[in-house]
N, C-alpha and C positions, 0 to 999 in steps of 0.2 A: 568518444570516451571508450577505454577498453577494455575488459573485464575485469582488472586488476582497480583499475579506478573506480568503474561503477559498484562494484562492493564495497571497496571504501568509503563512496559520498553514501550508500544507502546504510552502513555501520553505521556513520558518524549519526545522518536523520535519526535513526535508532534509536541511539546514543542519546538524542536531544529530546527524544519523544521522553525517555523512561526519566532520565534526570530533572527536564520539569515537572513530569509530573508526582518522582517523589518528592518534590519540594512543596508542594501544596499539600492539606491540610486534606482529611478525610471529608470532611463539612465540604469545603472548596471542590474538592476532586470529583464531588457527587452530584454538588448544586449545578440546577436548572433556573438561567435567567428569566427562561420562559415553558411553560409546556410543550413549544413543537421546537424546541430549542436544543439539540445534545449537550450534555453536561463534559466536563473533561473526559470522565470515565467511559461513556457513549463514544466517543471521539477513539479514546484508545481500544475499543472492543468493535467498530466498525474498522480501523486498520486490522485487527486479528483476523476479521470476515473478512478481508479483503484478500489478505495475504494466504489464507488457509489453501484455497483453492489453488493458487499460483504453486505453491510448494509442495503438493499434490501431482500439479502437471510436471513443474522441474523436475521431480522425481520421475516420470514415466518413460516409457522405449521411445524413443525417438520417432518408431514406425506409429504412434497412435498419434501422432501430430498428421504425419503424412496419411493414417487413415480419416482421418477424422476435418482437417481444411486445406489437405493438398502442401507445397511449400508457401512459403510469403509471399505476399501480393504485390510487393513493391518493397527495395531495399531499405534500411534504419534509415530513418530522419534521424536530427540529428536530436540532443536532450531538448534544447530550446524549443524547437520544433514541436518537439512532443508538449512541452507546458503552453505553449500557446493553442494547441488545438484542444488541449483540455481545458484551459480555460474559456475557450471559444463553447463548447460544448457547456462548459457551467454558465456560460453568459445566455444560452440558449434555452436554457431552466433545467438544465442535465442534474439529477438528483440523484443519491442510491435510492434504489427499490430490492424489495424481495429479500434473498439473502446476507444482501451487506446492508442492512438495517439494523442499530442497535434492539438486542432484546433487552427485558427484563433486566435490571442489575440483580442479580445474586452473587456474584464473586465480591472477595474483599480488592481491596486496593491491590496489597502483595499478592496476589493470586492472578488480575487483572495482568498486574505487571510483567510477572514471570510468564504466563501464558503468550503475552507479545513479546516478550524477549526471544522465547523458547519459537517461537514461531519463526521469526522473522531471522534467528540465526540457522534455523532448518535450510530454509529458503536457500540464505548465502549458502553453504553447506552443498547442496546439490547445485548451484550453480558454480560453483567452484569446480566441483570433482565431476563434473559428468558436461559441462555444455566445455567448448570450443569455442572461440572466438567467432568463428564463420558459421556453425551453427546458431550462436545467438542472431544473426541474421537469416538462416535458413527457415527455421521455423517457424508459422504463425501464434498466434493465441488472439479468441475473441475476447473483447471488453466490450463489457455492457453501455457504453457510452460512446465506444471510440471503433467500434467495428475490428477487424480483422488486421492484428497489428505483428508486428517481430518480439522475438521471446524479448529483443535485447532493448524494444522500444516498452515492453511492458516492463522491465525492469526500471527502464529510466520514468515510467511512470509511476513504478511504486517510489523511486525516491522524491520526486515532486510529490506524491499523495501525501507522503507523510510530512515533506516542509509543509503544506497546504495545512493538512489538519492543526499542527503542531502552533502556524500561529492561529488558525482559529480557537486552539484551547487556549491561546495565551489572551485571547478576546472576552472567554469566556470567563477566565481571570479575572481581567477587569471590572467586567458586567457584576460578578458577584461580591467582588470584594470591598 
């Protein structure tokens, strides 16, 4: 997939995150089917923590990639690829910890929303104007689950993150409704 495309399948996930969830109800958006359970709203503010850090690095000099884990350790797999080892990884008991943990809700819904919006079009934004085709394979980035991957495999992984979450809120739907 090629930069042009992989921005548009992670707009479109975007797209689908925000539009279901302004379609649910504040009651709905917030409810917990269970205590260790994320509610929708948990769901959309662990994508925010997720993506914060990524758009962070997209943003930085190139050379702090090369300081910091060398070039990539093996060329892009391919999207598939990438979803089956993360699912392989979820099958394994792979969990967020530490900072991709939902906090506390204190934002409202509209706050929630535009905060992921505003984030995740950051994101595309410097992977747009600043990475290169061949750069998105040059570079690494660590994931807390998946070890030392290519910027262009972390990107195909935040768009399966967010199909991933997007039907788990749509579960959580159910459960509540």
């Amino acid at each position: 997939m090629n930069k042009t495309e992989l921005k548009g399948l992670l707009q479109e996930r975007v797209q689908g995150v925000v539009v279901f969830s302004e379609n649910q109800t504040s009651e709905i958006f917030y409810a917990k089917p269970a205590p260790e359970v994320w509610s929708v709203a948990e769901n959309v503010q662990h994508l925010i923590l997720s993506v914060q850090p990524l758009a962070r690095l997209f943003g930085a000099p190139k050379s702090y990639f090369i300081d910091k884990w060398g070039k990539a350790p093996h060329s892009s797999r391919a999207y598939e690829q990438m979803v089956g080892i993360y699912d392989a990884a979820l099958g394994g008991g792979g969990v967020a910890t530490g900072a991709f943990v939902p906090l506390t809700m204190a934002a409202s819904k509209e706050q929630l929303l535009m905060d992921f919006g505003q984030i995740h079009q950051t994101l595309l934004q410097l992977v747009g104007a600043n990475w290169s085709e061949e750069e998105l394979d040059e570079y690494p980035i660590p994931h807390p689950l998946l070890g030392l991957i290519t910027a262009r495999e972390m990107l195909y992984f935040t768009a399966y993150h967010l199909l991933h979450h997007h039907q788990i809120m749509q579960k959580r739907v159910e459960q509540v409704a």
